[in-house]
DRENLOSE-380136 format. One line per 3 residues: for each residue x, y, z of N, C-alpha, C. Coordinates in nm, 2 decimals, decimal comma. Atoms other than C-alpha are relative to their C-alpha. Example, Ala and Ser with C-alpha at 12.3 -4.5 7.8 and 13.67 -1.06 7.14 Angstrom:
0,09:-0,12:0,00:1,23:-0,45:0,78:0,09:0,12:0,00 ~ -0,09:-0,11:0,00:1,37:-0,11:0,71:-0,08:0,11:0,08;
END
This chain:
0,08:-0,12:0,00:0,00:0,00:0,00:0,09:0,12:0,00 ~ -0,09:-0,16:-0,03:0,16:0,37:-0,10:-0,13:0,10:0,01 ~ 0,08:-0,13:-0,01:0,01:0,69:-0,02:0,08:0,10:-0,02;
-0,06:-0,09:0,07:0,12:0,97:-0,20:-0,09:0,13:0,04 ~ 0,03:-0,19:0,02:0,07:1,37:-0,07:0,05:0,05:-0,08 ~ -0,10:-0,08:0,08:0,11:1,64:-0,27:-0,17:0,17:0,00;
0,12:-0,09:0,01:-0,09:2,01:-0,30:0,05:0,10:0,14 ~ 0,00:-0,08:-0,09:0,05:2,14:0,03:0,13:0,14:-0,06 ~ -0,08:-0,07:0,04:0,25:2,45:0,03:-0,03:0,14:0,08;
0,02:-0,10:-0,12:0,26:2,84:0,19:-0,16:0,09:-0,06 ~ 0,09:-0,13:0,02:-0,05:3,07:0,18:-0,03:0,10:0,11 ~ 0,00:-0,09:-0,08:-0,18:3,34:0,33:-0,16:-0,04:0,10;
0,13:-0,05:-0,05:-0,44:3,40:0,59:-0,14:-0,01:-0,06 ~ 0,11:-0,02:0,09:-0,77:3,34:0,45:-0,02:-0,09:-0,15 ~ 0,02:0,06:0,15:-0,65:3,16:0,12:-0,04:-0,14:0,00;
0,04:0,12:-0,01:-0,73:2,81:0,06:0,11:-0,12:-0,11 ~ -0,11:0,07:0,09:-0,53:2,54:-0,09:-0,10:-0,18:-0,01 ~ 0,04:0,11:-0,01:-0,63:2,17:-0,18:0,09:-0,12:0,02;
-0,11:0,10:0,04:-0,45:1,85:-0,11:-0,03:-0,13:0,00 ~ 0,06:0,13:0,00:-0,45:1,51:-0,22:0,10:-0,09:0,01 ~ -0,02:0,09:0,00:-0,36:1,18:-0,21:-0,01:-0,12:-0,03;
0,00:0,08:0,11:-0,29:0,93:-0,45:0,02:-0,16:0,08 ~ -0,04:0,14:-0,04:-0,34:0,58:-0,33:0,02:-0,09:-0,08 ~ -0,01:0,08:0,11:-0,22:0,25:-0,47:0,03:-0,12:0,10;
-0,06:0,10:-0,03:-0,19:-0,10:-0,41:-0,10:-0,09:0,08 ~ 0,08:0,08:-0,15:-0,52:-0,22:-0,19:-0,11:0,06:-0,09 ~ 0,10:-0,04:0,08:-0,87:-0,18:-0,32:-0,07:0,06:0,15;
0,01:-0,13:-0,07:-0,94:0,15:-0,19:-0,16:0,06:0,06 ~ 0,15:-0,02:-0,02:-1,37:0,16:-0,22:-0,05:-0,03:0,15 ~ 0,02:0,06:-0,17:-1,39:-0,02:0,16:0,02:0,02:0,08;
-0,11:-0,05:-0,13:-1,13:0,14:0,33:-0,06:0,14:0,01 ~ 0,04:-0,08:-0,07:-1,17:0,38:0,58:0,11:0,11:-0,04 ~ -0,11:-0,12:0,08:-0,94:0,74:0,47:-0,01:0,09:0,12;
-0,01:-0,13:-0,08:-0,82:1,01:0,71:0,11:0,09:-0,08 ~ -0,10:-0,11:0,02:-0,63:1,33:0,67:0,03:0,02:0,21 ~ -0,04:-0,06:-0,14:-0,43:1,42:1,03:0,12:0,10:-0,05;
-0,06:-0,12:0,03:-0,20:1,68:1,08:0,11:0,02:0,11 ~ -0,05:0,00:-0,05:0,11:1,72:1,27:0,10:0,11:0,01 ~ -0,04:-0,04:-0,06:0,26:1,98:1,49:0,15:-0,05:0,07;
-0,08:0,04:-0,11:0,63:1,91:1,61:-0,03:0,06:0,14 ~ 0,03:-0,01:-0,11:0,60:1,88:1,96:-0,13:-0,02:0,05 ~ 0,17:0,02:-0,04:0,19:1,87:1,99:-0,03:-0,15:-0,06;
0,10:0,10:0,05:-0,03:1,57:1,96:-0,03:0,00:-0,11 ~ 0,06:-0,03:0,10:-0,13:1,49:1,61:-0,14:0,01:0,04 ~ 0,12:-0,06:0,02:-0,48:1,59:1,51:-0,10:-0,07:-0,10;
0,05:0,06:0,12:-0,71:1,38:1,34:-0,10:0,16:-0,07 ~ 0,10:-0,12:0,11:-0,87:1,66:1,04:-0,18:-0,01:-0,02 ~ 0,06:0,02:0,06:-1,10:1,47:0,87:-0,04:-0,13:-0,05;
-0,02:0,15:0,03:-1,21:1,10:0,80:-0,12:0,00:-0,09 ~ 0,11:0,04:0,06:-1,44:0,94:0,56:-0,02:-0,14:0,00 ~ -0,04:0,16:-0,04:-1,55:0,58:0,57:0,00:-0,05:-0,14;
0,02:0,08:0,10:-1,64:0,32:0,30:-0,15:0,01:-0,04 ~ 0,23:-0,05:0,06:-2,02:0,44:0,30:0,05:0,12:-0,04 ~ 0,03:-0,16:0,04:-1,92:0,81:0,26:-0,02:0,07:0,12;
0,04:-0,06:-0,10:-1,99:0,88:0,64:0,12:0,09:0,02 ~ -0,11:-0,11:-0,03:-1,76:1,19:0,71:-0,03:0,05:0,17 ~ -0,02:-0,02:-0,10:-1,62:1,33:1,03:0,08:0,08:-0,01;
-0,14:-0,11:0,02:-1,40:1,68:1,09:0,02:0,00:0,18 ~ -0,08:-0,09:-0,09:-1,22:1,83:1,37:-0,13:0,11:0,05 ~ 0,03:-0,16:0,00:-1,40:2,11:1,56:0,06:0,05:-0,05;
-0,10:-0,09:0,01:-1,11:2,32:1,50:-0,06:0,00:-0,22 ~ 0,02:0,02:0,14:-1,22:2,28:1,07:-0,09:-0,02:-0,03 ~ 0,05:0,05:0,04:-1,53:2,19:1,07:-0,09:0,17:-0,07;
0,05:-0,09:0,07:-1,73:2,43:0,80:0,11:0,09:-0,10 ~ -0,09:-0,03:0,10:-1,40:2,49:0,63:0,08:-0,06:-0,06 ~ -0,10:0,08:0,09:-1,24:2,17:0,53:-0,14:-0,08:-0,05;
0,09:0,10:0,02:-1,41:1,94:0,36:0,08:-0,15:-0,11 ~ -0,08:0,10:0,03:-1,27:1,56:0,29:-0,09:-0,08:-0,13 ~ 0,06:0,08:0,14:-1,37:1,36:-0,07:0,07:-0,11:-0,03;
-0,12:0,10:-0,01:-1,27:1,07:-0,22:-0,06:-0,04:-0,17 ~ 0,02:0,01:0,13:-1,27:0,99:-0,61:0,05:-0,11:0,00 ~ -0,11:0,14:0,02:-1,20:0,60:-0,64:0,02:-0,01:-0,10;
-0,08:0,00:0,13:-1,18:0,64:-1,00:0,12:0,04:-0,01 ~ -0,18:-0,04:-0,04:-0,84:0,83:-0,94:0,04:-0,06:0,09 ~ -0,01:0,05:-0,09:-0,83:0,64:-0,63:0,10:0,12:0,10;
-0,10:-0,12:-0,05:-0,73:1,00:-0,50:-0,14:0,01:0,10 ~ 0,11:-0,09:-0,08:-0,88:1,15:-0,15:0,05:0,12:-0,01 ~ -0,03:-0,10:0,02:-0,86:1,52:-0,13:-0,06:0,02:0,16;
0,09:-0,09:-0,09:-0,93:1,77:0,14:0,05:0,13:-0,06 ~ -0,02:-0,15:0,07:-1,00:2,11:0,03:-0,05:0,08:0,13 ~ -0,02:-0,04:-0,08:-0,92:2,32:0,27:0,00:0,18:-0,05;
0,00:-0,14:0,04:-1,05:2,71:0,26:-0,02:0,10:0,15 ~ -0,02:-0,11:-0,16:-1,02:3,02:0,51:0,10:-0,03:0,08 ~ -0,12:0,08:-0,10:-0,66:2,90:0,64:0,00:0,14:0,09;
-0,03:-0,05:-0,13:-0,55:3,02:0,98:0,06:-0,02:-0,02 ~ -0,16:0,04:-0,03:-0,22:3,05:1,07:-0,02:-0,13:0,12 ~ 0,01:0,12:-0,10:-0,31:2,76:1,35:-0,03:-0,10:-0,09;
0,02:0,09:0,07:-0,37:2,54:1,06:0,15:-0,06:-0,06 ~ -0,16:0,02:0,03:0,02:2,53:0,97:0,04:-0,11:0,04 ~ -0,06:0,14:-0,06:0,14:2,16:1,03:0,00:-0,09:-0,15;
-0,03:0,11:0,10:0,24:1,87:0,83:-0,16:-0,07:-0,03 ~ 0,11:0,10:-0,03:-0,09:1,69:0,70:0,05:-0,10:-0,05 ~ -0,03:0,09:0,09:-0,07:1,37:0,61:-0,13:-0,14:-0,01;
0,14:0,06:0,01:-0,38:1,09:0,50:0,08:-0,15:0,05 ~ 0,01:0,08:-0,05:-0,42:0,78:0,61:-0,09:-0,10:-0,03 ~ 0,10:0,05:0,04:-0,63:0,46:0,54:0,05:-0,13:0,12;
-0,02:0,14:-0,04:-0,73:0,11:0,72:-0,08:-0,08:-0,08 ~ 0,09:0,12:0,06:-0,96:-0,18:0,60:-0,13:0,04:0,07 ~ 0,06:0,04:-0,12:-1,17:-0,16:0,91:-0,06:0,22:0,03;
-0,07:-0,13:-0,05:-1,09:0,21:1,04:-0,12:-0,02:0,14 ~ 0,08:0,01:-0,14:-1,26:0,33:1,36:-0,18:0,01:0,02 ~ 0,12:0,04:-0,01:-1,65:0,26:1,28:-0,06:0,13:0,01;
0,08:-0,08:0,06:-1,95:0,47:1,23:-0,10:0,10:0,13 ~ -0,04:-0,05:-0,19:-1,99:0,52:1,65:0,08:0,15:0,00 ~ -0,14:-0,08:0,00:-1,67:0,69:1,65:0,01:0,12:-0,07;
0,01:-0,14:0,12:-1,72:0,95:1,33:-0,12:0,07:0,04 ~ 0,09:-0,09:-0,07:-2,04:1,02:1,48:0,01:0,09:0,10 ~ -0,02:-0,09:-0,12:-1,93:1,14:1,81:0,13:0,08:0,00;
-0,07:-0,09:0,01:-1,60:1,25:1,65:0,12:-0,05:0,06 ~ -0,07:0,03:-0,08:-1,41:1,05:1,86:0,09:-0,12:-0,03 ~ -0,08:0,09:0,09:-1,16:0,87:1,62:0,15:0,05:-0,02;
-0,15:-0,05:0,01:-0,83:1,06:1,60:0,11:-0,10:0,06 ~ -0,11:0,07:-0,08:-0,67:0,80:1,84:0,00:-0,09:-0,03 ~ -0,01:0,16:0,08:-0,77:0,52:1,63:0,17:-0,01:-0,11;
-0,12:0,05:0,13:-0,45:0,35:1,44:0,00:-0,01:-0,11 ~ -0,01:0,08:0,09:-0,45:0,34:1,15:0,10:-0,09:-0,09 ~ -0,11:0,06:0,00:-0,29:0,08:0,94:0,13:0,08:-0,10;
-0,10:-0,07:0,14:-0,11:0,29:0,64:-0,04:0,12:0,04 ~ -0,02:-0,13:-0,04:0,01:0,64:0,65:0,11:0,05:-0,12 ~ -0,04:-0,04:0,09:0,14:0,86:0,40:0,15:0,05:0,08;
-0,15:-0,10:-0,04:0,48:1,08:0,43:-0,03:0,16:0,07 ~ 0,06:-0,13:-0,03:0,27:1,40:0,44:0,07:0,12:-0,06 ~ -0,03:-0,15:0,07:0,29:1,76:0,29:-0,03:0,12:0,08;
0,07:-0,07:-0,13:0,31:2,04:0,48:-0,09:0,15:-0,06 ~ 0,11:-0,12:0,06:0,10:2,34:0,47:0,04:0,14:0,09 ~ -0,02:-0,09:-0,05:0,20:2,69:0,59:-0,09:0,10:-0,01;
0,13:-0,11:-0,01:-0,03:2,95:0,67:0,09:0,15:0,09 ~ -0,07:-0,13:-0,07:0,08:3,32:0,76:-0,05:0,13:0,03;
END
């Protein structure tokens, strides 16, 4: 399984940027997909998850300004990400399982500390 970021980079205050993630190697329709995001020094952050139904889940901290998709024909997910904050500045990077943390968990939001099995390299995103 590879996962490929790409899309991050610097903007300003307010701008918006999109970024995605090229998966390969696992059949992608079933599996569960996050974006998290990492702070040296802080806790990562789960963003944004989607399941294998389509059930989605954000962050307070994003929620009405990111929004997570997933094209299995490209077998790309994206998050388009608009209105950046400078507190949005960290490495993102996506993520997938088979399973991922269930439909409980995205409901109450309470999925970030789930494992998942594969994990990209990540791209970072600067905001200023």
């Amino acid at each position: 399984v590879q996962l490929v970021e790409s899309g991050g980079g610097s903007v300003q205050a307010g701008g918006s940027l999109r970024l995605s993630c090229a998966a390969s190697g696992y059949t992608r329709s079933s599996y569960c997909m996050a974006w998290f995001r990492q702070v040296p020094g802080k806790e990562r952050e789960g963003v944004a998850n989607i399941d294998g139904d389509g059930m989605t889940s954000y962050a307070d901290s994003v929620k009405g300004r990111f929004t997570i998709s997933n094209d299995n024909a490209k077998n790309t997910l994206y998050l388009q990400m608009n209105n950046l904050k400078p507190k949005d500045t960290a490495l993102y990077y996506c993520a997938t399982d088979p399973e991922g943390p269930g439909p409980a968990a995205l409901a109450r939001g309470d999925w970030s500390g789930y494992e998942f099995l594969y994990a990209g390299q990540g791209t970072q995103v600067t905001v200023s």
